[in-house]
Every structure is written in structure tokens, then in C-alpha cells.
N, CA and C atoms as a LAMMPS dump frame, in Angstrom:
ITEM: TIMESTEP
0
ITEM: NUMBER OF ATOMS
510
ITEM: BOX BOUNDS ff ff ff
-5.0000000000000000e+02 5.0000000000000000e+02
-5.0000000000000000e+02 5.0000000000000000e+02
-5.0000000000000000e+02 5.0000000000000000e+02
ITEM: ATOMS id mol type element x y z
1 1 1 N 0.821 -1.192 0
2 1 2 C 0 0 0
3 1 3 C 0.866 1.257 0
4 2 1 N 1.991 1.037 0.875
5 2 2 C 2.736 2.29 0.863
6 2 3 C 3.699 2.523 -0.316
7 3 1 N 3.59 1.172 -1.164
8 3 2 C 4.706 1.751 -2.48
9 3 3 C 3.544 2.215 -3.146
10 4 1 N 2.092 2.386 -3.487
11 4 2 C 1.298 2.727 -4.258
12 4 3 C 0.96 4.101 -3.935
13 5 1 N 1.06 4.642 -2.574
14 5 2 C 1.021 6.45 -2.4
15 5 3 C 2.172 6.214 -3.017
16 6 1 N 3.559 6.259 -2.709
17 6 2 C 4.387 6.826 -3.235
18 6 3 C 4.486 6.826 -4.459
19 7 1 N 4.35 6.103 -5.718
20 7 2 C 3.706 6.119 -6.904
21 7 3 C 2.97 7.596 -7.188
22 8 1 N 1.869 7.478 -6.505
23 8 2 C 1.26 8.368 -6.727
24 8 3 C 0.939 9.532 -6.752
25 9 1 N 1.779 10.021 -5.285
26 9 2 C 2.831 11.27 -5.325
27 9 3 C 3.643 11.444 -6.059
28 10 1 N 4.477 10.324 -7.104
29 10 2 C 5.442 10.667 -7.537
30 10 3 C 4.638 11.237 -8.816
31 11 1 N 4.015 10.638 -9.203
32 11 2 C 3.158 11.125 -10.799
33 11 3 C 2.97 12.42 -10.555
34 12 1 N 2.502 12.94 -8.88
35 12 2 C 1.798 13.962 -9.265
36 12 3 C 2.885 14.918 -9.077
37 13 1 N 3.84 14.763 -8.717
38 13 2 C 4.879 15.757 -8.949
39 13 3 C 5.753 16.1 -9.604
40 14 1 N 5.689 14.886 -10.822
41 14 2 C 6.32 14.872 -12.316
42 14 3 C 5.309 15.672 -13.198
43 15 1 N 3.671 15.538 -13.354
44 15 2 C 3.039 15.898 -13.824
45 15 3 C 2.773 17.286 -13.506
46 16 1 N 3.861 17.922 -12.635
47 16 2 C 3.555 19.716 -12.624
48 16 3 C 2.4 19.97 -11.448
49 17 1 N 2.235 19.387 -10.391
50 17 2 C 1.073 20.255 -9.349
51 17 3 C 1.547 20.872 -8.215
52 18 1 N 3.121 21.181 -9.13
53 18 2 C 3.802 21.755 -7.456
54 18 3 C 3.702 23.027 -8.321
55 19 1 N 3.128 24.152 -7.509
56 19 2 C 3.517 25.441 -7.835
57 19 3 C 2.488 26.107 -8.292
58 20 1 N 2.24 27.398 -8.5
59 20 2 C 1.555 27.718 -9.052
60 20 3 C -0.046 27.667 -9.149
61 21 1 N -0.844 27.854 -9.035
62 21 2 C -2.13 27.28 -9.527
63 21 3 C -3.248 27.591 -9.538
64 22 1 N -2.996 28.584 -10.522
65 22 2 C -4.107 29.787 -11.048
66 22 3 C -3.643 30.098 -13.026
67 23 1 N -4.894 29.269 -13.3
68 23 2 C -4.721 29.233 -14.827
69 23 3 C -5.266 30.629 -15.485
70 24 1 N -4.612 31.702 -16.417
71 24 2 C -5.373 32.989 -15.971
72 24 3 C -5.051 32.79 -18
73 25 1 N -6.014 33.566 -18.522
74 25 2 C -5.941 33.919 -20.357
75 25 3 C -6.368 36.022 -20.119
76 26 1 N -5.026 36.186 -20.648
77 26 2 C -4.987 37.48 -20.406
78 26 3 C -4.683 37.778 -22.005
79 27 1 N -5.64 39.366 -22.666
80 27 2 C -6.191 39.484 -23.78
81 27 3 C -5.855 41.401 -23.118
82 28 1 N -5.144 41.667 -24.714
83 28 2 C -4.463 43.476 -24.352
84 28 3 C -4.563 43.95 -25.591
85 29 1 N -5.147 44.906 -25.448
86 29 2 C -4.84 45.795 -27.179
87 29 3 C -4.94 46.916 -26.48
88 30 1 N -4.764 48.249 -27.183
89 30 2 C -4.514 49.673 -27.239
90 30 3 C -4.576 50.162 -28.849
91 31 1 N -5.441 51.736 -28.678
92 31 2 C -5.119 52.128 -29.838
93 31 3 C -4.723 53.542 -29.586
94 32 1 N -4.939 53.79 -31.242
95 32 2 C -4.222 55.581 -30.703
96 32 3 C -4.962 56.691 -31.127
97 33 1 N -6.185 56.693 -32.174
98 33 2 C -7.232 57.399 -32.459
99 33 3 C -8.588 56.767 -32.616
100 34 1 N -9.196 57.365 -33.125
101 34 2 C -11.014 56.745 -33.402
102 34 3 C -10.601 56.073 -34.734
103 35 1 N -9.807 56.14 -35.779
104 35 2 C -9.303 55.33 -37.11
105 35 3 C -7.943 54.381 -36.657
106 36 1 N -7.152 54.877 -35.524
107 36 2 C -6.097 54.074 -35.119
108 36 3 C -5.859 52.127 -35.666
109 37 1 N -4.69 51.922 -35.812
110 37 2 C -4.849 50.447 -36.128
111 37 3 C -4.156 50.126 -35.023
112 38 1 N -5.54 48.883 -34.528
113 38 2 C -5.053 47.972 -33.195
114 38 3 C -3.719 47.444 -33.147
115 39 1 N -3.076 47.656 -31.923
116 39 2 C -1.744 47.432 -31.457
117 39 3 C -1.716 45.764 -30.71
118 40 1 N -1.048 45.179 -31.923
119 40 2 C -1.238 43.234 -31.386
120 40 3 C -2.701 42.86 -31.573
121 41 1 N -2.708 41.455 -31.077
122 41 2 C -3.859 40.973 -31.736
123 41 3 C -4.599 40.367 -30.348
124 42 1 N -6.334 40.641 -30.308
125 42 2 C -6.908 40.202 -29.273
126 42 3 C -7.278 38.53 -29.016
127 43 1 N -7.372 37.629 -28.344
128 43 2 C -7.416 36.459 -28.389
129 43 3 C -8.498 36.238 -27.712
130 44 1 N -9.568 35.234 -27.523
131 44 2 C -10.623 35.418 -26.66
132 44 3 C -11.05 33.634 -27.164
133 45 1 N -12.333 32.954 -26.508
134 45 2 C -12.826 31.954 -26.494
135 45 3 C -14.173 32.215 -27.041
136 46 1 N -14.68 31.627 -27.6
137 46 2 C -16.204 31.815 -27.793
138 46 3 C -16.91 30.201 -27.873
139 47 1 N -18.3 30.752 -27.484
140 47 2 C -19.367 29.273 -27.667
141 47 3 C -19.698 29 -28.774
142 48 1 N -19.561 27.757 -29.189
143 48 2 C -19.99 27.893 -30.912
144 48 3 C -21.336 27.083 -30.64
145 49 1 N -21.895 26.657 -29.454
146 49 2 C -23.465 26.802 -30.201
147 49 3 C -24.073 25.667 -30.277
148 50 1 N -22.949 24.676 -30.116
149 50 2 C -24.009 22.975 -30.135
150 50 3 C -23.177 22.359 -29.259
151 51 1 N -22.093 22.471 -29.34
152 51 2 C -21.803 21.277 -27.975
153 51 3 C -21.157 22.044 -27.005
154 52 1 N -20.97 23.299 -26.575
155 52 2 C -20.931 24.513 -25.752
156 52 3 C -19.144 24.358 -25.778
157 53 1 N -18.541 23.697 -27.411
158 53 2 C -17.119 24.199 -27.222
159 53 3 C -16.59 25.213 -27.313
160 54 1 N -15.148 25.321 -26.699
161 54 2 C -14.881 27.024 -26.449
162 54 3 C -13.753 27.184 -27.602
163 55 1 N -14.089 28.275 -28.891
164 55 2 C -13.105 28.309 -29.776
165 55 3 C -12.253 29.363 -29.488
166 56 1 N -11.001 29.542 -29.952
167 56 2 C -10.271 30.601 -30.067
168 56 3 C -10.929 31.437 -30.895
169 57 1 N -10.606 32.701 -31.397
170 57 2 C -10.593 34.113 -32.19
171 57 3 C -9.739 34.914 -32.155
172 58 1 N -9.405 35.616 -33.201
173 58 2 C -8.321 36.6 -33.352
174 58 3 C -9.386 38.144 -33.649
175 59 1 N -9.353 38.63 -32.966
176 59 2 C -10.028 40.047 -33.525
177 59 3 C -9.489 40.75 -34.911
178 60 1 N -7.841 40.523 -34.854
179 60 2 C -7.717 41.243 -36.369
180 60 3 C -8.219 40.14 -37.158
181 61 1 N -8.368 39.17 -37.109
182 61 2 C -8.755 38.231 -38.244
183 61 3 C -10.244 38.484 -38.741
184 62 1 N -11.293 39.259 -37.712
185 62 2 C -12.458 39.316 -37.743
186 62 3 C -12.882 40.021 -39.266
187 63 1 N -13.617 40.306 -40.092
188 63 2 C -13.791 41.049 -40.866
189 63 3 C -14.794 41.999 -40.272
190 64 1 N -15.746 42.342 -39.701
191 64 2 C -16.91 43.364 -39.026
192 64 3 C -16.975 42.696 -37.415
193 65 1 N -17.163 43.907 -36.4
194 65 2 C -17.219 43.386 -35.476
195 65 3 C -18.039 44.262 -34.524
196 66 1 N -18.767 44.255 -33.342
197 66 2 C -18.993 45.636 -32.32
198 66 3 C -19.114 44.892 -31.017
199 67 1 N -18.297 45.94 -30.162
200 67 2 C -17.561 45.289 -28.87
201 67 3 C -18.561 46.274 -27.842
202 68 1 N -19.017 45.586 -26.746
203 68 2 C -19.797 46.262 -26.127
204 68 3 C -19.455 46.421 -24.519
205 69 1 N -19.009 47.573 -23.615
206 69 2 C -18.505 47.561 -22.843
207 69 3 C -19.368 48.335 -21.796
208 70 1 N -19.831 47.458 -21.034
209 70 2 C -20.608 48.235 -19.902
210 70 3 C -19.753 47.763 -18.111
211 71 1 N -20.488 48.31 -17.641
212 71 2 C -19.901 48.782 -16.292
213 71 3 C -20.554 47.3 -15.074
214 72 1 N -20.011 47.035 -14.675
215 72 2 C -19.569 46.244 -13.323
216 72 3 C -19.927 47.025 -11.77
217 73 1 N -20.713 46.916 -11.25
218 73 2 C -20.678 47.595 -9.97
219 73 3 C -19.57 48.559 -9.519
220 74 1 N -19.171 49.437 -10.435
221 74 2 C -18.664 50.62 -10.46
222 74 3 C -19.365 52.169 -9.956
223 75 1 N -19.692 52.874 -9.111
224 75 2 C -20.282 53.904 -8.863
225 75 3 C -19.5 54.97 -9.29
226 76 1 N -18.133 55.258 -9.319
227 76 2 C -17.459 56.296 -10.017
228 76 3 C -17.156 56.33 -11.675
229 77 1 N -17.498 55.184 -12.192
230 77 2 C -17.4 55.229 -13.492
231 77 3 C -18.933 55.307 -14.544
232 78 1 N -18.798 56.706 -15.262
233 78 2 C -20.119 56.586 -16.054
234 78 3 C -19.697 56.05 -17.663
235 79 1 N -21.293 55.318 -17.919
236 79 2 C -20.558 55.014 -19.307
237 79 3 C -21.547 56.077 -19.926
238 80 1 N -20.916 56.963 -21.204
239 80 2 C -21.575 57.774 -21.988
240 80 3 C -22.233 57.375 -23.343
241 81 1 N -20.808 56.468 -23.758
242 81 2 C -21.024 55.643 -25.164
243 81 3 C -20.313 54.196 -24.772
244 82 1 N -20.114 53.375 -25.709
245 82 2 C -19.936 51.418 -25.343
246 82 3 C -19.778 50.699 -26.412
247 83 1 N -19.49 51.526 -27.362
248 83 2 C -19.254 50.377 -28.512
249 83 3 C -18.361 50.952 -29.511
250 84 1 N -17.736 49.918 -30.3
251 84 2 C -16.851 50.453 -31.475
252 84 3 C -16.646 49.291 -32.556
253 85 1 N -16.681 49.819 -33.45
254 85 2 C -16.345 48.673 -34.828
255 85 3 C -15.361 48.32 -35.306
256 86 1 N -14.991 47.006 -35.743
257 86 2 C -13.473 47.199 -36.008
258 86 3 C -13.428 46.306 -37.12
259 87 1 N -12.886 46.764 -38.65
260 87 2 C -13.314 45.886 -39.988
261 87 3 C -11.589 45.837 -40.471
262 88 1 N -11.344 44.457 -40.384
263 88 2 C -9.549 44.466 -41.209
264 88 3 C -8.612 44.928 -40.012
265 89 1 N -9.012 44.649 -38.604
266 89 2 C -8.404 44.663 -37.876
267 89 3 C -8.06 46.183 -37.264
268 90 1 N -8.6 47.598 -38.437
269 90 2 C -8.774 48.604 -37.565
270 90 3 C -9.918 49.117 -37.255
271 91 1 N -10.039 50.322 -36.296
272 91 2 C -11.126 50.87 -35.953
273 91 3 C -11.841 51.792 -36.934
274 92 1 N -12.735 50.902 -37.291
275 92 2 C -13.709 52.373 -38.182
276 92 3 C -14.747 53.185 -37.958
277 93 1 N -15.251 52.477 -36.396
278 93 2 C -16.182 53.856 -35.899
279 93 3 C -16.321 53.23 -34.63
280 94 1 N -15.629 54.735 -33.349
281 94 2 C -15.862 54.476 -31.865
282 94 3 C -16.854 54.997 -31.646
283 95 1 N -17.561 54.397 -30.55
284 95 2 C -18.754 55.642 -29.914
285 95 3 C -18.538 55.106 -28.343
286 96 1 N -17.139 54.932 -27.903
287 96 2 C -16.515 54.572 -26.348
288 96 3 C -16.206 55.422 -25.855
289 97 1 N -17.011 56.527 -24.888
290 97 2 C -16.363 57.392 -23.838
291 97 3 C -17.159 57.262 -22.866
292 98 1 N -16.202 57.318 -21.69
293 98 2 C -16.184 57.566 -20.663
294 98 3 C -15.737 57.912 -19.954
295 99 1 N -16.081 58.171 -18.484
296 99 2 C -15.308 59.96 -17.404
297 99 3 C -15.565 59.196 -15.92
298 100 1 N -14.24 59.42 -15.29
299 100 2 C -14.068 58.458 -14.018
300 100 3 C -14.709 60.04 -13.261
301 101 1 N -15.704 59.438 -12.386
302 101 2 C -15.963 60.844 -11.377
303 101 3 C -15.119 61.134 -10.026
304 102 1 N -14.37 60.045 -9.718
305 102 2 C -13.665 60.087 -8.712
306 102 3 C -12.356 60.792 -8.714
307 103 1 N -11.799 61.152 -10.235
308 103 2 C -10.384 61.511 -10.867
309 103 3 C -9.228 60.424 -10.091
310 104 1 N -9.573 59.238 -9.707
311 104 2 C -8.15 58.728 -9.474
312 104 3 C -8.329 57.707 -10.5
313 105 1 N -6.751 57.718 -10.524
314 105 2 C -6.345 56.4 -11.806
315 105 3 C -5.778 55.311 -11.048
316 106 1 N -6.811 54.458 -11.443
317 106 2 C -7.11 53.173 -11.078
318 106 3 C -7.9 52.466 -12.023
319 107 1 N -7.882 50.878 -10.86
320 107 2 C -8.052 49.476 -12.274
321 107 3 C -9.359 49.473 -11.316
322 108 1 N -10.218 49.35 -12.803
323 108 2 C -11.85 48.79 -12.499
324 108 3 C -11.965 48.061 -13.735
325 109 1 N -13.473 46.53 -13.215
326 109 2 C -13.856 45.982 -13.637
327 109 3 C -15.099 46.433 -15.372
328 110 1 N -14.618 45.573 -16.268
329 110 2 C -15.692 45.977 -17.012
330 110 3 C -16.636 44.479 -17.454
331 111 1 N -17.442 44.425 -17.802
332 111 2 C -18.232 42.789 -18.349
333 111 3 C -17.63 43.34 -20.288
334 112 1 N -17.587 42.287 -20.649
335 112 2 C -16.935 42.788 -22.225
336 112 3 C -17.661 41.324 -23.145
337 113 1 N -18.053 42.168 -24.412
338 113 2 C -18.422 41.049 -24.868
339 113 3 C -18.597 41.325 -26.436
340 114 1 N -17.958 40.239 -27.643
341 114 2 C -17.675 40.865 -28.869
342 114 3 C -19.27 40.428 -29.522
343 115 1 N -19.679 40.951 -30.294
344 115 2 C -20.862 40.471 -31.419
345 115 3 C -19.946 40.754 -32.668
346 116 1 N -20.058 39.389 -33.683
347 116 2 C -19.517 39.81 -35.312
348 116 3 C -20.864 39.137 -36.065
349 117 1 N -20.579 39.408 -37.366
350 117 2 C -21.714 38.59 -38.305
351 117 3 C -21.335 37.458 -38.834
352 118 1 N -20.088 37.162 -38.446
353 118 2 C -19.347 36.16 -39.31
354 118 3 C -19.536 34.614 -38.204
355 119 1 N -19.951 33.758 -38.782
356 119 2 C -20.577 33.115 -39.457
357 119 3 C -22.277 33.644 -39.181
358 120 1 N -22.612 33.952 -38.174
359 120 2 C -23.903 34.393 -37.789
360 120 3 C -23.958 34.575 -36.738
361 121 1 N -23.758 35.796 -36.873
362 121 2 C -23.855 36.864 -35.838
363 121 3 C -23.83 36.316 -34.391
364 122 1 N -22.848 35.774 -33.825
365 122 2 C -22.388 34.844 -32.817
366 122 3 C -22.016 35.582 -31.492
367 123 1 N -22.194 35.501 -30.362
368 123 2 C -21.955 36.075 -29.062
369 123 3 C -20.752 36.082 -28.719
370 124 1 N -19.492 36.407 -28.748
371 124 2 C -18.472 36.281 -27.728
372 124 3 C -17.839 36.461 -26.591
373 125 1 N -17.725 36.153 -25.562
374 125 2 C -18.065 35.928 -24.636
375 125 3 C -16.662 36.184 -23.659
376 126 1 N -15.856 37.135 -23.169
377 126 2 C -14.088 37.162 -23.112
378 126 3 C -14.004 37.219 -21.881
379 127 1 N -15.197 37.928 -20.887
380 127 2 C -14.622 37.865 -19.439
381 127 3 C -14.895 39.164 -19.13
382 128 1 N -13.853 39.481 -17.66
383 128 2 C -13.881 40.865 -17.463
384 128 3 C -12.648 41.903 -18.014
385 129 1 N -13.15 43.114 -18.223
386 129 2 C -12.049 43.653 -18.519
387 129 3 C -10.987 45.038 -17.421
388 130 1 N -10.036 44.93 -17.313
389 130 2 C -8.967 45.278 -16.279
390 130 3 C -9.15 46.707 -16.857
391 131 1 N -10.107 47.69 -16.84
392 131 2 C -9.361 48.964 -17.831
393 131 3 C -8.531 50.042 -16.388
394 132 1 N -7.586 49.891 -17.657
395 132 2 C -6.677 51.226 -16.454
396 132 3 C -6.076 52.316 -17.335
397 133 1 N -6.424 53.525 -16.308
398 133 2 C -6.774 54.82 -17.237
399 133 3 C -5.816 54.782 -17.523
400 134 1 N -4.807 54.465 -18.808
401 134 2 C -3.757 55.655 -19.554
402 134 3 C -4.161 54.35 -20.987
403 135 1 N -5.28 54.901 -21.172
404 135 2 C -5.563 54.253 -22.534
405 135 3 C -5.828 53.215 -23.125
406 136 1 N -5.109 52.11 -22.649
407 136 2 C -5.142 50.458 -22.54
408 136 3 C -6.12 49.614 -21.762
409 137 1 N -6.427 48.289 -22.479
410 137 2 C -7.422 47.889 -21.905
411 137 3 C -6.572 46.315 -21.822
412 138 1 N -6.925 45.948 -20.708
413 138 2 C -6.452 44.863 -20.244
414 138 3 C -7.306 43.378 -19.896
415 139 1 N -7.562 42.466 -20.497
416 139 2 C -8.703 41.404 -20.378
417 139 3 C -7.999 40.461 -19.533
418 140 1 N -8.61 39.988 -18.438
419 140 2 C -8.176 39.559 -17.456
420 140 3 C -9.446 38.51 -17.256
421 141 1 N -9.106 37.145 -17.594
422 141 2 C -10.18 36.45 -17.305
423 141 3 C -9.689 34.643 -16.659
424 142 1 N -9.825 34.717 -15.308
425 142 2 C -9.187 33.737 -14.066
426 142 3 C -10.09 32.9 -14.051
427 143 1 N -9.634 31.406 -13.516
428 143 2 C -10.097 30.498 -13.592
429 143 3 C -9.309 29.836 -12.377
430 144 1 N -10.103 29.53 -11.523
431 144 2 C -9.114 29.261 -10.408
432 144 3 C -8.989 27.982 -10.704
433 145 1 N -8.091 27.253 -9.307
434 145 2 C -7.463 26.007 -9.529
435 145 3 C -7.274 25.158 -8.016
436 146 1 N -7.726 24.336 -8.094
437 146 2 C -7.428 23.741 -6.012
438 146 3 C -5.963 23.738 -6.092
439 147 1 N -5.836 24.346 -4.975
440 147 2 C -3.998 24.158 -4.622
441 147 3 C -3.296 23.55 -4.563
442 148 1 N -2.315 22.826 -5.182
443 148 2 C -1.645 21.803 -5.138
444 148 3 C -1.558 20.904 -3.732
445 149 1 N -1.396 21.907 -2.823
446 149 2 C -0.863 21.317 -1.431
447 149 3 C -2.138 20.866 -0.666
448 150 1 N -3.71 21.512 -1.178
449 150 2 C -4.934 20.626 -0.656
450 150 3 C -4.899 19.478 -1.162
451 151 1 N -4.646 19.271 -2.413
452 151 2 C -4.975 17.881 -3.099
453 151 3 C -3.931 16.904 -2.913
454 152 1 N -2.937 16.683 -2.514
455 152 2 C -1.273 16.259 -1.614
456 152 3 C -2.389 15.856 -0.495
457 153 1 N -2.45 16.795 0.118
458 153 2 C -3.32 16.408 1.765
459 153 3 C -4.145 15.817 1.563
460 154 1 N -5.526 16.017 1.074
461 154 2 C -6.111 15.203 0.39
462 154 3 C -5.795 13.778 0.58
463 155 1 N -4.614 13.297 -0.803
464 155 2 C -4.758 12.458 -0.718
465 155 3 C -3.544 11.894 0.289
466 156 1 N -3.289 12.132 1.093
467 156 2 C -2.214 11.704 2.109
468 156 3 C -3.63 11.309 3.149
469 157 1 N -4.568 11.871 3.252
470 157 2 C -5.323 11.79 4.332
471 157 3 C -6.477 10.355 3.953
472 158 1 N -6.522 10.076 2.568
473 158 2 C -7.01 9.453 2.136
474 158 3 C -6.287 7.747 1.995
475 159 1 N -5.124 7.962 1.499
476 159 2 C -4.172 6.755 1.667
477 159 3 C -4.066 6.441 3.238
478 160 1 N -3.799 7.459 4.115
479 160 2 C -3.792 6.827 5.559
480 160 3 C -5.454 6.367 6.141
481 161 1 N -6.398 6.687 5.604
482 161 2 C -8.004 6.157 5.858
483 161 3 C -7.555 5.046 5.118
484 162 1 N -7.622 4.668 4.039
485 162 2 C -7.084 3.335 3.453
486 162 3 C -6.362 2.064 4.055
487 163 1 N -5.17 2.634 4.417
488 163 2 C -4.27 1.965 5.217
489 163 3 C -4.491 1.64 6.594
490 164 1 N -5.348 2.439 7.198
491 164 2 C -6.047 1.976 8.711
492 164 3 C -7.036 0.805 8.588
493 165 1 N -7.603 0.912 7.821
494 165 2 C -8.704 -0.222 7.392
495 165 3 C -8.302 -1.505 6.755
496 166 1 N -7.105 -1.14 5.617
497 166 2 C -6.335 -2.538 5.706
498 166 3 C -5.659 -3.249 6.62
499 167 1 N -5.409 -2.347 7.674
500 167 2 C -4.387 -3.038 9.099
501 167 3 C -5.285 -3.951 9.873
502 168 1 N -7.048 -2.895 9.905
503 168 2 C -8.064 -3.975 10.499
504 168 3 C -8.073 -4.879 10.113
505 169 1 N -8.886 -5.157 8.786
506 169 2 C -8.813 -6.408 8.092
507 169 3 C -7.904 -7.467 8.055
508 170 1 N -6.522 -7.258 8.336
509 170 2 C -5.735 -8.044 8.168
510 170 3 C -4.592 -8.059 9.588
């Protein structure tokens, strides 16, 4: 019994569960006018609709697109306008402003979410977004992870319930 934990610890510490363990898909663009061409390329997941798989997307790859950005339990942030188009990867018409009432620069939450027509007019779906005032928008979308060192305990606590009950038996 006791060469089979150790086995099994050993897998799990060849297989990477030491460290770390917060799987995070982080998504950044910036531009520089209302015609500006997007700086790098946005990456995001979407539902395609029958078996709820999650595809990649490239925003410059998009041909028509409108991105819709509203507010998160924010009280200092108003939204005025929330959307912008983006065809061939640049911007061809913003209607995104907004005015922090608090004047400090700081990171607040946004809900973000792309609509294109391509293949039909499909929802995309990216997370929240990190915006922090000097222009840039930052997509920040976490997925937590049990901690390596619960699931170790776990099963240390589990092999010794095991092993008490084989000592009865036998």
C-alpha cells in the first residue's frame, strides 16, 4: 500500500502540481485614435453553439465586429457611449467614452463582450475587462485552480483512511 502512495505522489509531482495554480488567459490591445490600427492581436474563447465548445478568435482576423462595454458595480465610473467597430483589424467607428468621477487612476472591472456577423452573428463571450486609465485595456479572465498542497493532503489523508482499514482487516 505504501509503495502505491508513493507512486502516486510521484506522478503527481512529475506531472507539474507543485507550484503555481491559477490558470489565468490574459487578452491586451490599445489604440491611438477613433481610425487608429489595433496594437497586437486580441485572443478570446467563444461558444460555438451545439456542444458549448470554447473556440479561439483573433479580432484582427475578424472582418466586421462591435464590442460592447458596460460597467460592473462601479459607482465612479459613467458610461456615456460602449461600442466600437473594427473591420480588417482597424477601428472604423468608436462611440466609447467615458469619465471616471472620482479623478483617481485606477483598475476597475468591465463585463466585455464581442458580437460579429461572421458566421452568424455569434456572441463572444471574453470575461472581465482590467481597464486602467492611460488608454489600454487589459482582459483579465481567471479560472481558479485547487492548490496543489490541498490535493497532496487530500490524498495523504485518504491513503492513511485506506491503510487503517487494511491493518483492520488483516
Amino acid at each position: 500500500m505504501f509503495k502505491m502512495v508513493t507512486r502516486i505522489l510521484g506522478v503527481i509531482a512529475l506531472t507539474g502540481w507543485m507550484g503555481a495554480a491559477n490558470a489565468t488567459l490574459i487578452f491586451d490591445f490599445s489604440w491611438d485614435s477613433y481610425n487608429g490600427e489595433i496594437i497586437g492581436e486580441i485572443y478570446g474563447l467563444s461558444d460555438n453553439g451545439v456542444d458549448q465548445a470554447a473556440t479561439g478568435i483573433v479580432l484582427t482576423s475578424i472582418d466586421a465586429m462591435q464590442v460592447n462595454i458596460d460597467v460592473i458595480n462601479d459607482p465612479f465610473w459613467v458610461v456615456r457611449f460602449n461600442d466600437f467597430d473594427v473591420a480588417g483589424g482597424k477601428i472604423t467607428f468608436a462611440d466609447f467614452w467615458s469619465q471616471f468621477d472620482d479623478g483617481v487612476n485606477d483598475e476597475y472591472k468591465r463585463n466585455f463582450s464581442i458580437y460579429t456577423e461572421e458566421p452568424n452573428f455569434d456572441n463572444y463571450i471574453v470575461g472581465n475587462i482590467a481597464y486602467i486609465a492611460n488608454g489600454e485595456v487589459a482582459f483579465d479572465n481567471r479560472v481558479t485552480v485547487p492548490e496543489p498542497s490541498s490535493v497532496i493532503l487530500m490524498l495523504l489523508g485518504l491513503a492513511g483512511l485506506s491503510f487503517a482499514r487494511y491493518r483492520k482487516q488483516y
